[in-house]
Backbone as a ProteinNet text record, in pm:
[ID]
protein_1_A
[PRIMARY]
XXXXXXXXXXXXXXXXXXXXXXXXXXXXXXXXXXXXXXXX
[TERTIARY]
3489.4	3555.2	3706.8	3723.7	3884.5	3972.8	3892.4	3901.7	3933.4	3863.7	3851.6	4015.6	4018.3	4105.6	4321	4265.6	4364.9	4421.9	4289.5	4305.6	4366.1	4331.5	4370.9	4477.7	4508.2	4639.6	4783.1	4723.9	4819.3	4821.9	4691.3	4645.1	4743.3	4745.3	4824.8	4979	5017.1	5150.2	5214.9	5139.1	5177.2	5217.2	5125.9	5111.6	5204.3	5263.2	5331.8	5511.4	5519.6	5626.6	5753.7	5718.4	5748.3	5807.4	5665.6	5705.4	5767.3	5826.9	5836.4	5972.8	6063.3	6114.8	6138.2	5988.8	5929.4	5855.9	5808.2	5761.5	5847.8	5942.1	6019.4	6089.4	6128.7	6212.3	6099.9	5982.7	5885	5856.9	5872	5861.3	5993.2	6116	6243.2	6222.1	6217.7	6228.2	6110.2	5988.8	5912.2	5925.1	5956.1	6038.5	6195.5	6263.1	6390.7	6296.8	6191.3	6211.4	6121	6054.6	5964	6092.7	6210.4	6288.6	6408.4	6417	6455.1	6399.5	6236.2	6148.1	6193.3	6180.2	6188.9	6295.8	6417.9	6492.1	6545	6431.3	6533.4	6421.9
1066	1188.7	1175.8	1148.5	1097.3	1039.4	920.2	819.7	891.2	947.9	1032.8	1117.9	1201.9	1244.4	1184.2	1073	979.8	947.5	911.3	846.1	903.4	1060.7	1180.5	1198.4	1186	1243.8	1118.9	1020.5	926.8	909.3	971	969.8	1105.4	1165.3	1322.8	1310.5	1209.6	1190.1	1065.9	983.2	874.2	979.2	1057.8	1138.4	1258.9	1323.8	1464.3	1382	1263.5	1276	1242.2	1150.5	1132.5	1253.7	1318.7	1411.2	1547.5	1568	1651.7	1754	1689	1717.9	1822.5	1696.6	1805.7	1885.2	1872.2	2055.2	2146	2132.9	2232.8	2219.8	2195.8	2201.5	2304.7	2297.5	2365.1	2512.7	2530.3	2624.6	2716.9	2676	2738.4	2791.8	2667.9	2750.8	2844	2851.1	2966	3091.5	3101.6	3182.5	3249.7	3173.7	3237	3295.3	3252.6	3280.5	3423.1	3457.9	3526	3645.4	3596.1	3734.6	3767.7	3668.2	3742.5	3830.9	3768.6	3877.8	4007.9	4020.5	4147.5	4186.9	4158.6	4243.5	4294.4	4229.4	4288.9	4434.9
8730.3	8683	8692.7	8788.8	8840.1	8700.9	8716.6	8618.8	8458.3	8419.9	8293	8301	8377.2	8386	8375.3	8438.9	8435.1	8310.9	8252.2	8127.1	8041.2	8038.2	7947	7931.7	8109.8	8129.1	8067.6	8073.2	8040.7	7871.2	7794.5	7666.3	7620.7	7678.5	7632	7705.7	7777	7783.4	7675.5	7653	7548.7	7377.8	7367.5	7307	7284.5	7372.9	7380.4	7408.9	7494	7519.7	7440.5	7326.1	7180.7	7132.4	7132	7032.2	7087.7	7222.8	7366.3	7214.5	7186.6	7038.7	6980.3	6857.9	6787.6	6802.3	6917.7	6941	6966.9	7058	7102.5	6971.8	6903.2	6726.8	6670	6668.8	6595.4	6677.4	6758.1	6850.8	6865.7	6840	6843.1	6662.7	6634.3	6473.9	6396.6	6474.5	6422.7	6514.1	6613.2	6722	6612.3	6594.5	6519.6	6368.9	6294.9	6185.5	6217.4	6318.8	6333.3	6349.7	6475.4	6448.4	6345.4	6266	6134.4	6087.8	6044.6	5959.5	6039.3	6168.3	6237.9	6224.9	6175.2	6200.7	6040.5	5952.4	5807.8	5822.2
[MASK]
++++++++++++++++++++++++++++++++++++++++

């Protein structure tokens, strides 16, 4: 189980830290576009 976990965790950091980024780029900019809409 351990083991599994490890793996993941190193499978979802090979994975996320690349792109650590473009998420936060994707996350700021649907965040800003969400409060435009709100404020027209």
């Amino acid at each position: 189980m351990k083991e599994k976990i490890q793996s993941f965790g190193r499978f979802l950091s090979g994975m996320v830290m690349p792109n650590i980024g473009a998420f936060i780029a994707c996350i700021v900019v649907s965040t800003y576009a969400e409060w435009m809409d709100a404020r027209r």
